[in-house]
C-alpha positions in Angstrom: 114.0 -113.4 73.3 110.6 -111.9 74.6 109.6 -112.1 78.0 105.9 -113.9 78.4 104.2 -112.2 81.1 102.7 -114.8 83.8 99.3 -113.8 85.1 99.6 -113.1 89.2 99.2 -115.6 91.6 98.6 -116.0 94.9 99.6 -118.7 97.5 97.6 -118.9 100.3 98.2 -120.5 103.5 96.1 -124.1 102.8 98.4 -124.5 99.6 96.2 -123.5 97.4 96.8 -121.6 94.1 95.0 -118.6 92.4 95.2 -117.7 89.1 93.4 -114.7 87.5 92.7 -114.7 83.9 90.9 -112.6 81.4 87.0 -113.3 80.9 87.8 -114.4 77.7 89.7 -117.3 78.7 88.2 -120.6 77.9 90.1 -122.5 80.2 88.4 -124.0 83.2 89.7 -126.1 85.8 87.5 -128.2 88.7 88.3 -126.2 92.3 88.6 -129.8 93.8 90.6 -131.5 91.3 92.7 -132.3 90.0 95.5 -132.5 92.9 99.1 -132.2 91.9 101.4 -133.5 95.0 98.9 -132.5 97.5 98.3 -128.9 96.1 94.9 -127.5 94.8 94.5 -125.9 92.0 91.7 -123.0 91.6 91.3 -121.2 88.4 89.3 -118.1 89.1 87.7 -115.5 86.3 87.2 -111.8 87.0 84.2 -111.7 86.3 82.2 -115.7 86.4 79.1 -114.4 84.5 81.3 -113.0 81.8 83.3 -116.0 81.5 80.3 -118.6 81.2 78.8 -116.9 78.9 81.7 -116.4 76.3 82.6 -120.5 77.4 78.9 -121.3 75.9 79.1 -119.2 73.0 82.5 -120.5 71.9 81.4 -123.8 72.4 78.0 -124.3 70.9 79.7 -122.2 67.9 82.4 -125.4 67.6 79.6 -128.1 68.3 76.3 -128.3 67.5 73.6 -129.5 69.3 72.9 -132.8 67.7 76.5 -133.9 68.8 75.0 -133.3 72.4 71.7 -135.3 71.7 73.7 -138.8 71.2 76.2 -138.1 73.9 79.5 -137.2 72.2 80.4 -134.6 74.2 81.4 -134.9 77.9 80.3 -131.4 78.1 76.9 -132.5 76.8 75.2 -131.1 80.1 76.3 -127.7 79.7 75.8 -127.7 76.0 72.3 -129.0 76.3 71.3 -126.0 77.5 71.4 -124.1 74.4 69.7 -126.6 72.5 66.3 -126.5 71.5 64.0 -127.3 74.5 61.2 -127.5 72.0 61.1 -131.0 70.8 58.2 -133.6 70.4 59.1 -137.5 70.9 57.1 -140.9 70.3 56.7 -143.9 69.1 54.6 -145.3 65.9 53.1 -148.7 65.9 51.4 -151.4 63.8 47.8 -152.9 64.7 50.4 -155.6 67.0 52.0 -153.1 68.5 55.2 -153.6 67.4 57.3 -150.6 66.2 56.8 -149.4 62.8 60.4 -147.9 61.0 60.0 -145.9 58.0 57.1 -143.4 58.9 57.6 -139.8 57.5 56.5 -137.7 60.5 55.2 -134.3 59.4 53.6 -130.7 61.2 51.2 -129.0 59.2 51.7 -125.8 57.9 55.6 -126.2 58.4 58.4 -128.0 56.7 59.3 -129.3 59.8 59.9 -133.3 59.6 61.1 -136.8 60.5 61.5 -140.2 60.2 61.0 -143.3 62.5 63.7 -145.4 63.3 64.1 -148.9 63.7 62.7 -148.6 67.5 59.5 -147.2 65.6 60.3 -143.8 67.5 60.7 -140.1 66.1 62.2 -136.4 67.6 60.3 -133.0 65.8 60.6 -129.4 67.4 58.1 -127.2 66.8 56.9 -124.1 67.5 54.6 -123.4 70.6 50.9 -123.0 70.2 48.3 -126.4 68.2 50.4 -128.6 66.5 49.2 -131.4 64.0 51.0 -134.0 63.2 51.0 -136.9 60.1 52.5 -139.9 60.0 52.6 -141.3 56.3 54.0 -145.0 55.2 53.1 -146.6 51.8 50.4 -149.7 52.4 49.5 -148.4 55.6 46.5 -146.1 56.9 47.7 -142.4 57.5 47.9 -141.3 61.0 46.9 -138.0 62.8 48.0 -136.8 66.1 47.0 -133.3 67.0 48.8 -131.9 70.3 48.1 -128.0 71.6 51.5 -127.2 73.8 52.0 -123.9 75.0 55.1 -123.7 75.9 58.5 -124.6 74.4 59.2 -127.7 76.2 59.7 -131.5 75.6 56.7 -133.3 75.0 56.3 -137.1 75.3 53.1 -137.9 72.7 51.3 -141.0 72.7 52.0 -143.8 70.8 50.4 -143.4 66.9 49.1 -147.0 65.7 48.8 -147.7 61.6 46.9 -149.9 60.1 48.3 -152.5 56.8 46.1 -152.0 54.1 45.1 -154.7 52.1 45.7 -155.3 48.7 42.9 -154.5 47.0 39.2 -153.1 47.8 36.9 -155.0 49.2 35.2 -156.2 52.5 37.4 -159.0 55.0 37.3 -160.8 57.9 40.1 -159.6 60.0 41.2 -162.5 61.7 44.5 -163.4 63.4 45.7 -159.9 62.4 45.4 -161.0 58.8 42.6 -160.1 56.2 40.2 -162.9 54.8 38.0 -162.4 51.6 34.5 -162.5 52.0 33.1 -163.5 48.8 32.5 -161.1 46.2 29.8 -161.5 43.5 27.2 -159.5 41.7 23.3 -160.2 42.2 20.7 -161.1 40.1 17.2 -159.8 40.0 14.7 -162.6 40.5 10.6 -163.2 40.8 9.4 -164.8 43.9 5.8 -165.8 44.9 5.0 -163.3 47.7 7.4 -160.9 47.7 7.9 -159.8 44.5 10.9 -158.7 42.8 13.6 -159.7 45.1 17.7 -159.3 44.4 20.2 -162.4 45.2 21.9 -165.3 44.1 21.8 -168.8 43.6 25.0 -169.5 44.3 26.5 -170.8 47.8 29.9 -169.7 49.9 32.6 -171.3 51.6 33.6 -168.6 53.3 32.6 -168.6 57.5 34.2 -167.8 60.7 33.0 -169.5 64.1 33.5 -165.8 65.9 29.7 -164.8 66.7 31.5 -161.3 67.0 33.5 -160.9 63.7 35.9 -158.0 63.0 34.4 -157.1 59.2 36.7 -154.7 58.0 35.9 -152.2 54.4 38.2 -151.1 52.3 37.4 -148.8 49.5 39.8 -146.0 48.7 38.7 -142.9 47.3 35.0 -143.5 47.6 32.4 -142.3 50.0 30.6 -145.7 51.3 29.9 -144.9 54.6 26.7 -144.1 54.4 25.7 -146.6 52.3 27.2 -150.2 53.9 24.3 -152.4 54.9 24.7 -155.9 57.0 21.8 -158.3 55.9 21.0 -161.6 57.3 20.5 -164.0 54.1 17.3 -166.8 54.0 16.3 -168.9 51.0 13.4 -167.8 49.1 11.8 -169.5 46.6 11.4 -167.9 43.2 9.1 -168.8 40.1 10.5 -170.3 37.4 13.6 -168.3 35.1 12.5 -169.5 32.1 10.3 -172.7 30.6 11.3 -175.9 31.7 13.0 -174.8 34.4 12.2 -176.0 38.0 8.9 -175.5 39.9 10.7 -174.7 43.0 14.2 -172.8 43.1 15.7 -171.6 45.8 17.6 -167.9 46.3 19.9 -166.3 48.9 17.7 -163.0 49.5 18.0 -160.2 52.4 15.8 -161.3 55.3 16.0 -158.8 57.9 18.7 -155.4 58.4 21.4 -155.9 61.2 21.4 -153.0 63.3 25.7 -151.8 62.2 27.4 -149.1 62.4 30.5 -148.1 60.1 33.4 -146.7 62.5 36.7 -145.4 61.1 39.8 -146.6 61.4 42.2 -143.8 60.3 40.7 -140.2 60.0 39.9 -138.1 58.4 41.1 -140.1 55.1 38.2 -143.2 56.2 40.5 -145.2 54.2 39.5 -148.5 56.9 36.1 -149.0 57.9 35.0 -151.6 60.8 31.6 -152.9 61.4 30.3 -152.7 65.0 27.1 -153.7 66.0 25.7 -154.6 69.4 24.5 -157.6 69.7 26.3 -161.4 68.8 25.8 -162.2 65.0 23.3 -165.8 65.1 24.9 -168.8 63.0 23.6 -168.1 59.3 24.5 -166.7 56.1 25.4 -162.8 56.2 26.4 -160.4 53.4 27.8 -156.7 53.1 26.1 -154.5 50.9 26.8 -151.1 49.4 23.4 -150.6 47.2 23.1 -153.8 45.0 20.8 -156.0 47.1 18.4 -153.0 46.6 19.2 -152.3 42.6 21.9 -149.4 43.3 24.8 -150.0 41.6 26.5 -146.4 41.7 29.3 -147.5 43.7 29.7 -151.3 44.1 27.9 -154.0 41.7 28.9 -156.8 44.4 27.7 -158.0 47.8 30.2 -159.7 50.2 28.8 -162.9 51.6 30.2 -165.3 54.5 28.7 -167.2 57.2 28.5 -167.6 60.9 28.6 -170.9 62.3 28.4 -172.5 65.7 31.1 -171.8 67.8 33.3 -175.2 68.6 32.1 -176.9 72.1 34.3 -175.3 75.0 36.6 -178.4 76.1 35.6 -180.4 78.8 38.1 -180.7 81.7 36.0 -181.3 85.0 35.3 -185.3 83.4 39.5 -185.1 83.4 39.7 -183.3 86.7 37.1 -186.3 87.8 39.2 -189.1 86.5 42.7 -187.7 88.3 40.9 -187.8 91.3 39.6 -191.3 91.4 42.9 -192.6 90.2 44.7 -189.8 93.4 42.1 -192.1 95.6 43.0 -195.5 94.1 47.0 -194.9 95.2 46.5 -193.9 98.3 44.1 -197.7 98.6 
């Protein structure tokens, strides 16, 4: 039977034990526990720089990183250390700010990737140096984040917020966080008296909104209508008669005057969302988005988009109910 060789120790006089062992060794014990019937066990290396280093390499060889990440390990704060430092984390959101699952995460130029999860949040490492990043769901806007981090570290990055698209192309009243139809329809060319030949319509809308400040959203995918959306303010005109027989007098939704707009985008640089902004409250009237046809262009949309403004509700009245608590406080305490 062959003898196995014990590796020295040494007792020394506060009961504690020393045991030398090769750098190799993986095995590490605590100096302060654990305690066995009073005694303390200390487990020194030859050489401690030797040792950690072939305990890490060993280690992250057996587990990899991702097992550290969610915790597995109770070595995990070692271990961490030879993960990659290099990570970007956030969060994705809809226009309610509530987390959006799904997104495909993206860095340009790379094949680096991710996904959200049901928290709406994402992990991507990357490479120091400018970093862009897209965020892609189906029947939402695209998302762009661009970053520029020098230096291999984590990096918190601002929340990304996507727009819903809406089903089809056209100009809405976003209302409520939903999308209303304006209402579509082509114009007609028509005579008047003074003006000449005017474009319009006959025909009258149902569609209105009480907000002197609407949110008039565009959607028109794969066309280039920015420069071409125009807000009119609608009045009646009278026009001469269509044909014989036909009314003396008719009347005609017609542009009035220009509101002063501007087209802002939603998403970049795709433009898929457009919102109106303009300056000033819209007046109670009839209003309609145009993309050429009002002035005889039909290259890119045939249709205006008509709704109107009307007057806001009256604010409720509460000091006549304030008043009549008070009277009937005063009539108790008679």
């Amino acid at each position: 039977m062959r003898a196995v060789s014990r590796p020295p120790c040494v007792v020394s006089s506060d009961h504690s034990i020393s045991v030398r062992l090769p750098p190799a060794s993986l095995l590490h014990v605590p100096c302060n526990r654990p305690r066995l019937d009073g005694i303390r066990i200390a487990i020194i290396t030859q050489t401690k720089h030797a040792y950690q280093e072939q305990f890490k390499a060993n280690t992250m060889r057996i587990f990899p990183c991702w097992l550290v990440a969610i915790g597995l390990l109770p070595l995990a704060g070692l271990l961490a250390s030879g993960c990659n430092p290099a990570v970007i984390e956030g969060k994705v959101l809809d226009v309610r700010e509530e987390p959006l699952p799904g997104v495909a995460v993206t860095i340009d130029g790379t094949h680096k990737q991710s996904l959200t999860d049901a928290l709406g949040r994402y992990a991507i490492d990357f490479a120091p140096g400018g970093v862009l990043l897209r965020f892609i769901k189906t029947g939402y806007t695209p998302g762009l984040l661009e970053l520029t981090v020098n230096e291999a570290r984590h990096v918190e990055a601002t929340p990304v917020i996507l727009w819903h698209l809406p089903e089809r192309a056209g100009v809405y009243l976003y209302e409520h966080y939903r999308y209303r139809d304006t209402y579509p329809l082509e114009p007609e060319t028509f005579q008047t008296h003074n003006l000449g030949e005017v474009h319009g319509t006959t025909k009258w809308i149902d569609v209105e909104t009480s907000n002197l400040r609407p949110e008039i959203v565009l959607y028109f995918p794969n066309r280039s209508i920015r420069d071409k959306i125009r807000l009119y303010r609608l009045a009646l005109v009278d026009i001469l008669p269509v044909k014989a027989g036909s009314p003396k007098t008719q009347e005609i939704w017609a542009p009035q005057e220009t509101v002063s707009a501007v087209a802002v985008p939603i998403d970049t640089p795709d433009e898929m969302l457009l919102r109106l902004h303009f300056d000033a409250e819209l007046s109670p009237g009839v209003y309609a988005v145009d993309l050429g046809a009002l002035e005889g262009d039909t290259t890119i949309e045939r249709r205006m988009f008509m709704f109107s403004v009307t007057d806001p509700p009256p604010a409720a009245n509460t000091h006549g109910g304030e008043r009549q608590v008070e009277v009937e406080q005063s009539g108790q305490g008679e």
